[in-house]
MARGU-650108 format. One record per residue (C-alpha): x, y, z; residue in three letters. Coordinates in steps of 0.001 Angstrom, whole numbers, plus 500000, padded with zeros to 6 digits. Layout:
XYZALA
...
//
This chain:
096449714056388473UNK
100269714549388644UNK
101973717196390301UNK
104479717508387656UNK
105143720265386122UNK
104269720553382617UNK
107143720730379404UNK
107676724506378285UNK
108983725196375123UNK
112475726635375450UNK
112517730541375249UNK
113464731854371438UNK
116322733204370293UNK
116676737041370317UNK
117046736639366335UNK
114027734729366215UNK
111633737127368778UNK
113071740133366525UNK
112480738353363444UNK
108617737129364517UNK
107719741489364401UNK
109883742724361766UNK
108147740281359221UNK
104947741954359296UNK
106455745183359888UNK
109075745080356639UNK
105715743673354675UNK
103992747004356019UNK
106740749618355326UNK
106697747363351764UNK
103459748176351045UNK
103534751994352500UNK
106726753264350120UNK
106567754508346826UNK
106522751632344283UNK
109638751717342832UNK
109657752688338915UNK
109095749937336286UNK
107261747531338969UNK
103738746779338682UNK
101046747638341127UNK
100413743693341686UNK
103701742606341516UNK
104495745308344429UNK
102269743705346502UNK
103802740614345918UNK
107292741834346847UNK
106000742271350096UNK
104872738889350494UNK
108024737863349587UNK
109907739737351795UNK
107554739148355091UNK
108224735366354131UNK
111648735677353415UNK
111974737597357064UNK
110446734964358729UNK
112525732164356992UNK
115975733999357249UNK
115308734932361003UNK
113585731553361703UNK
111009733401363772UNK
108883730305362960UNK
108818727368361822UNK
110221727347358446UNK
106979725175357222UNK
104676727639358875UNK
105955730677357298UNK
105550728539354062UNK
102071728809354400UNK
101930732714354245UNK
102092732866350616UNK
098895730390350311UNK
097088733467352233UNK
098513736417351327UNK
098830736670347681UNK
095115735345346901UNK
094158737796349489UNK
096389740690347794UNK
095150740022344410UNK
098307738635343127UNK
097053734956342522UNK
093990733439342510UNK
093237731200345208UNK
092774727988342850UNK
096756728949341517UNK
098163729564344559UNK
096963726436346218UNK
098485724212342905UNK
102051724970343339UNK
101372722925346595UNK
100784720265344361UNK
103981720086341926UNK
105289716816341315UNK
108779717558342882UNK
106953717688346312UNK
105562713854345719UNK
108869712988344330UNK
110536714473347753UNK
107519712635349757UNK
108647708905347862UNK
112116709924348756UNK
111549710133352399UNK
109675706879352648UNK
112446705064350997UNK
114485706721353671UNK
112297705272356150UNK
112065701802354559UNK
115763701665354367UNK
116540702584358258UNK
113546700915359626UNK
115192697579357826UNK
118977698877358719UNK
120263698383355305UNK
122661701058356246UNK
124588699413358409UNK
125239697244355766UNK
126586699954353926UNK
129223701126356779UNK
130435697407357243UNK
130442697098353136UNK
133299700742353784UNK
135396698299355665UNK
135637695406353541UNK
136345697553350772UNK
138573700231351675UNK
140116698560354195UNK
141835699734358027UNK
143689702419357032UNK
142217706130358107UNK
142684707771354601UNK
141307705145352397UNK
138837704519354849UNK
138127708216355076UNK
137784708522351650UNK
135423705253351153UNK
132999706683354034UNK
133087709940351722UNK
131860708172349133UNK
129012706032350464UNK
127801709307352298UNK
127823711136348704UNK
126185708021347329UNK
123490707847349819UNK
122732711664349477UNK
121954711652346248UNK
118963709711346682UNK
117579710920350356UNK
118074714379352267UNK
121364715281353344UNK
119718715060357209UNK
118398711378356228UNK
121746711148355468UNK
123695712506358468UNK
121266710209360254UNK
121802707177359198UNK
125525706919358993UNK
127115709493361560UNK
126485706252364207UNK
129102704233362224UNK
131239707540361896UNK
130985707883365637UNK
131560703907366230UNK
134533703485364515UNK
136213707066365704UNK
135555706282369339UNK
137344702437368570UNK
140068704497367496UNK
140633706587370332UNK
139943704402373074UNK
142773701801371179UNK
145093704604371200UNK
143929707321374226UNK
146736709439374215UNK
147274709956370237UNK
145903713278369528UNK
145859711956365982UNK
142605709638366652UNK
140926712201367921UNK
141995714163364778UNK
140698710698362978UNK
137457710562364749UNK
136325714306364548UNK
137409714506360793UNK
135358711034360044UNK
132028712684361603UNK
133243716045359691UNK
133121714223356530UNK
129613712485356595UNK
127991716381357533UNK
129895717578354645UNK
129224714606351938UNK
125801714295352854UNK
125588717882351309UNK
128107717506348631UNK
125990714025347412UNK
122757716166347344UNK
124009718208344285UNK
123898715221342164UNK
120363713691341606UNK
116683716220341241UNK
116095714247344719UNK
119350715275346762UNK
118301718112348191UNK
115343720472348882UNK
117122723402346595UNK
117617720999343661UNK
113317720487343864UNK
112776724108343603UNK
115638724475340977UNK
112978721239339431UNK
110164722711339708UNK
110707726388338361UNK
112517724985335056UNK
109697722777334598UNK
107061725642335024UNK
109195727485332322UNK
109274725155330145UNK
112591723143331003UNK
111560719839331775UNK
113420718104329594UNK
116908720076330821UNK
116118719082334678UNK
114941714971333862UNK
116908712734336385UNK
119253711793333965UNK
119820715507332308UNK
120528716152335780UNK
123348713728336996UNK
124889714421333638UNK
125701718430335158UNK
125529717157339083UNK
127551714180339510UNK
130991715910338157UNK
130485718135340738UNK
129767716127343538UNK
132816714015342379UNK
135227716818342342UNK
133919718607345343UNK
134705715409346878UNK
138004714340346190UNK
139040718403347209UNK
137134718084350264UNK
138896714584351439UNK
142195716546350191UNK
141994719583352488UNK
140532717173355399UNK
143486714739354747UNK
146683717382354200UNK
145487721027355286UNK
142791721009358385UNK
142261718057360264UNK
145662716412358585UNK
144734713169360735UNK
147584710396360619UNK
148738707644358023UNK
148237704282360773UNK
145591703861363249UNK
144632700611365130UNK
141423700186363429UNK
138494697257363775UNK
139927695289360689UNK
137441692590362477UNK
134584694844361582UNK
134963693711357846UNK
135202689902358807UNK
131971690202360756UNK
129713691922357787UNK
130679689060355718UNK
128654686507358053UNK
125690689152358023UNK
123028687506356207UNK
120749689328354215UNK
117409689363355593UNK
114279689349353659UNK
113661693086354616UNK
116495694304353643UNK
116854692667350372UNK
113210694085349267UNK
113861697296350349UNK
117363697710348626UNK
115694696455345888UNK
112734698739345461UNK
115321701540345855UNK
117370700216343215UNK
114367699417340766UNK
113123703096341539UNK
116742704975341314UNK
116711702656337367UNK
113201704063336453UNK
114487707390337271UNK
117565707092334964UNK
115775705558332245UNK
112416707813332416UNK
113146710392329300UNK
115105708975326331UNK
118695708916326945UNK
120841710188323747UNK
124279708680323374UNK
126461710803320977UNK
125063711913317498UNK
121304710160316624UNK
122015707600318487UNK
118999707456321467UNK
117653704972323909UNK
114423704924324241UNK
112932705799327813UNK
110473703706329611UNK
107124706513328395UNK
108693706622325157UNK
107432702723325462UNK
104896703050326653UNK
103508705635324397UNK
104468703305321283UNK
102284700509322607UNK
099396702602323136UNK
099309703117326765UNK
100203706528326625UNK
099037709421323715UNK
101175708756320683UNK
104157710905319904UNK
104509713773317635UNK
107724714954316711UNK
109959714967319674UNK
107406712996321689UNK
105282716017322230UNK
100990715977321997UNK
099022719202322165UNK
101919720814323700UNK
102341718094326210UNK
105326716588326431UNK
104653712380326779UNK
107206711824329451UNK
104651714798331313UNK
101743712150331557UNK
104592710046334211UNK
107388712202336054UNK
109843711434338426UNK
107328711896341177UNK
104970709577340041UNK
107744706572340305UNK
108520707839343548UNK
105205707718345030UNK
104840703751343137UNK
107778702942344948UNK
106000704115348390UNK
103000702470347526UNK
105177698871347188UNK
106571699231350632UNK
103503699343352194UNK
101745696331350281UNK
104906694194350039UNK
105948692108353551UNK
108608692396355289UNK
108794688347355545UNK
106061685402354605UNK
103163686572356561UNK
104403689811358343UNK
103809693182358484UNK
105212694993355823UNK
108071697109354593UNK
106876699950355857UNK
103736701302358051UNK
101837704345358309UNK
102420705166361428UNK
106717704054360891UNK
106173706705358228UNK
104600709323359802UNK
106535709634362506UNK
110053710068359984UNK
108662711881356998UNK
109871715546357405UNK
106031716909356606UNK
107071720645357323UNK
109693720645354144UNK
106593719882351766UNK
104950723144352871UNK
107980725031352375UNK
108771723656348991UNK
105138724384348070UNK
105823728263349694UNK
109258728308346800UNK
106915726975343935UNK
103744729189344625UNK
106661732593345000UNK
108330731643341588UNK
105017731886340002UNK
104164735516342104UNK
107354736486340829UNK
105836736565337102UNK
103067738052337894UNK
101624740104335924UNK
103041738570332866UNK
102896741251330459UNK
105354742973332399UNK
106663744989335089UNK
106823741642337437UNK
108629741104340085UNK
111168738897337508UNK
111892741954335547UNK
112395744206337689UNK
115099742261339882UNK
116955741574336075UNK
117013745094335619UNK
118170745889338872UNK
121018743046338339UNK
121987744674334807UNK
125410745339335951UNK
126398741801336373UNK
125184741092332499UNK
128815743187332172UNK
130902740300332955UNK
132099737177331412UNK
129419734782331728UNK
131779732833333901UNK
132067735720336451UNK
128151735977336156UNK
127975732192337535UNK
130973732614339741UNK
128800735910341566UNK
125833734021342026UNK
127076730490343369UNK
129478732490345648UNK
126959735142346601UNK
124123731933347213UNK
126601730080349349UNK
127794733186351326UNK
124028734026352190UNK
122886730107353055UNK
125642730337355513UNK
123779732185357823UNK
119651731380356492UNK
118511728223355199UNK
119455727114351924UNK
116047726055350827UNK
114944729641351599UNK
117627730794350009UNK
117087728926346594UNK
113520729768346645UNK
114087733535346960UNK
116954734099344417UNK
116361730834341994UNK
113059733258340225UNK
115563736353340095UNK
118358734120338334UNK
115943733200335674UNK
114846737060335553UNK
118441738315335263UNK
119250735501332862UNK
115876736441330410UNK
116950740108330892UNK
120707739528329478UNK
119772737430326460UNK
121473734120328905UNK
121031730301329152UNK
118273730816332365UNK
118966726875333681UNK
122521728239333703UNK
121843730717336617UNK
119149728481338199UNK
122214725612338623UNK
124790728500340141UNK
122135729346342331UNK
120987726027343979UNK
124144724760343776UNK
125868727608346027UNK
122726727490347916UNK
123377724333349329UNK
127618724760349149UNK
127887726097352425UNK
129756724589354797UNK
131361726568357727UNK
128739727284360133UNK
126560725152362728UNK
123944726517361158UNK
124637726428357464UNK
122829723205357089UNK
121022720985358840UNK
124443718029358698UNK
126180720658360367UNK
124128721324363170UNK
123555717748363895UNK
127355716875364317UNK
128217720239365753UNK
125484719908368317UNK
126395716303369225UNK
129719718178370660UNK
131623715519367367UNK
133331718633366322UNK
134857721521366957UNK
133877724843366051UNK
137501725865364874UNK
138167722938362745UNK
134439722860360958UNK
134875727015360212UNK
138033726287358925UNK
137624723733356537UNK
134220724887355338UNK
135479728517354936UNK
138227726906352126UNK
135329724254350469UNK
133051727539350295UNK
136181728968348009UNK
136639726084346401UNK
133046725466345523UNK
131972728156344348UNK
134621728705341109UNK
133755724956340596UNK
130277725257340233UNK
130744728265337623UNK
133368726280335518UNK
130836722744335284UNK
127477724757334968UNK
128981727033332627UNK
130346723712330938UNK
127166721592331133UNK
124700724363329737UNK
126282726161326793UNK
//
């Protein structure tokens, strides 16, 4: 028996020790007030479910997938949904479609198709630090869109970090490599968030945004390809200002560095390997089934039809009524984006690796890199949106937040957007964006219903300022990783987050305001 002493877990925060009491103690006083005028008995008692899980997720007292489980007990146990509904929103097909995503993840590090991807920067865009900057911004957007921002951060901050430290140790005593290095890890935090706003799949708040349009009726407005049609001018934008501010206003790194320009020769005598050309493929045959799921319209009656659409002309599927709806079901309902996802996962763990091997991807690989905890918490966002309009005849939890929002139905409807991206991103600063989207994505709808408004409208403000926060360590998970790797500094990150938080925020009212009326 050894003599060593055994690990301890290190001591929590004093945030986190308050937070662990004044959960239970905020869903106690909850309970114990007057209910407030207009709000049902039920829906009461689900307010203070929400805020004892909100507590707990804002504070981080635990886990953030552990406090996702609280709804699953509480609100059966309250009355406020039966157990059989509570224990379905658990089950949404965004949380498979996020579970495919992070085995492709795997399957793509495990075969190191990403280092590919940095040497494919260099051959591109070349030595010099601002196209090269701007080319690592893009394949860091690119890669976001289709796996977690963290995934992300991950798999390309070691390239970031390569190339920044060959720049400073050729030049030691510039301060502008060092200026060059810290902005280059700067950028892949921040692009691996600004990526995630343009596919369903990018990031945890886009799911819940998913999965509460789709539970009220939305689901053609949120497909994959609806999606990147209101998404991707964001993320483009958002990108090109956020490689101008880096480039001329915070980090303002120089025009010549001596950089690896024999980087670029060296990918081209890479050869593919048999790995990495399956599993770049499955992700490209999966990312093409997601585009071409739902029929794709191109200008006036002009329509391609999507893959179900096919299918349910040959017979596989029911056949289609007018606008491809049966019984109330739409077609494209009987296959979702989820469903392709999980195929995909199924194909890297049947298909080898090479002639005889293993293959693409193992169990235990993937159970050691799939984020499990995030699937609890997005089933914790799905199972509140559905407390929230409860009961449904009224005084729920949804109407009584839109009436308590009334005075924002006074402004222009682009000053209602601007208010809730800003007021999102200001709040995910400091708590977790995915908590964030799952508490105020059901009171957008609410407030949207209430005012006679376009609700998808305020669901996009929402989970797109949820996740447009930038400034702090802890704003998103990107941030902490390159923050707490000591890549950069606190000033500069504050800084240039503080002016991408402005300049988000009026750009996600002008293209949501654009893409939905």
């Amino acid at each position: 028996m050894s003599d060593a002493p055994s690990p301890v877990a290190p001591r929590p925060a004093a945030a986190q020790r308050l937070g662990l009491w004044l959960g239970p103690a905020l869903f106690a006083l909850t309970l114990a007030l007057p209910r407030p005028h207009g709000l049902d008995p039920v829906a009461h008692r689900a307010l203070a479910v929400v805020v004892w899980t909100g507590a707990w997720w804002l504070t981080e007292a635990v886990h953030a997938a552990v406090a996702g489980l609280l709804p699953f007990v509480l609100l059966p146990a309250l009355g406020v949904l039966p157990a059989r509904e509570a224990a379905r929103g658990y089950q949404e097909d965004a949380i498979f479609l996020f579970l495919g995503g992070f085995l492709l993840a795997s399957a793509l590090e495990r075969s190191e198709v990403h280092r590919r991807m940095a040497h494919a920067v260099l051959r591109v865009f070349g030595a010099r630090p601002r196209p090269l900057m701007f080319g690592f911004c893009c394949v860091t957007a690119f890669t976001s869109m289709w796996l977690s921002n963290a995934a992300t951060t991950l798999l390309l901050l070691p390239a970031a970090v390569a190339l920044g430290a060959e720049a400073k140790a050729r030049r030691p005593d510039d301060p502008g490599a060092t200026r060059f290095a810290q902005a280059l890890a700067l950028s892949v935090a921040v692009c691996s968030t600004i990526g995630g706003l343009a596919t369903p799949v990018g990031t945890v708040p886009n799911s819940i945004l998913v999965g509460a349009a789709r539970n009220q009726g939305f689901d053609d407005r949120v497909s994959f390809f609806a999606w990147i049609l209101t998404g991707l001018p964001l993320t483009a934008t958002l990108l090109v200002g956020h490689w101008l501010l880096l480039t001329y206003v915070t980090a303002r790194y120089p025009k010549t560095l001596d950089l690896p320009e024999a980087d670029g020769a060296e990918a081209r005598r890479l050869p593919w390997t048999r790995a990495q050309a399956l599993s770049a493929g499955i992700f490209a045959a999966t990312v093409a089934a997601w585009l071409w799921r739902s029929d794709i319209e191109i200008g006036d009656g002009l329509r391609i039809p999507g893959w179900t659409t096919l299918l349910a002309n040959a017979g596989v599927l029911p056949e289609a009524a007018a606008r491809h709806v049966r019984d109330g079901v739409p077609v494209s309902g009987y296959l979702k984006d989820g469903g392709v996802a999980v195929a995909a996962a199924l194909l890297l763990f049947v298909v080898p690796s090479r002639r005889g091997g293993p293959p693409l991807l193992d169990w235990d690989a993937a159970e050691k890199r799939v984020p499990w905890g995030v699937l609890f918490l997005l089933g914790a966002s799905f199972v509140l949106a559905d407390a929230f309009e409860v009961p449904r005849g009224g005084g729920s939890l949804s109407s009584w937040f839109a009436g308590a929002l009334r005075g924002a139905a006074e402004l222009p409807p682009f000053g209602r957007l601007l208010l809730l991206a800003f007021g999102a991103a200001a709040i995910s600063e400091i708590g977790s964006n995915t908590a964030v989207a799952a508490l105020c994505v059901p009171i957008g709808f609410a407030a949207a219903r209430e005012g006679g408004h376009d609700p998808l409208g305020y669901g996009f403000a929402v989970a797109f300022g949820a996740s447009c926060s930038f400034a702090l360590p802890v704003s998103t998970p990107p941030n902490t990783l390159v923050y707490g790797a000591r890549l950069v500094p606190l000033g500069l990150m504050v800084r240039h987050g503080l002016l991408l938080d402005v300049l988000a925020a009026p750009l996600i009212a002008f293209v949501v305001s654009f893409a939905t009326r």
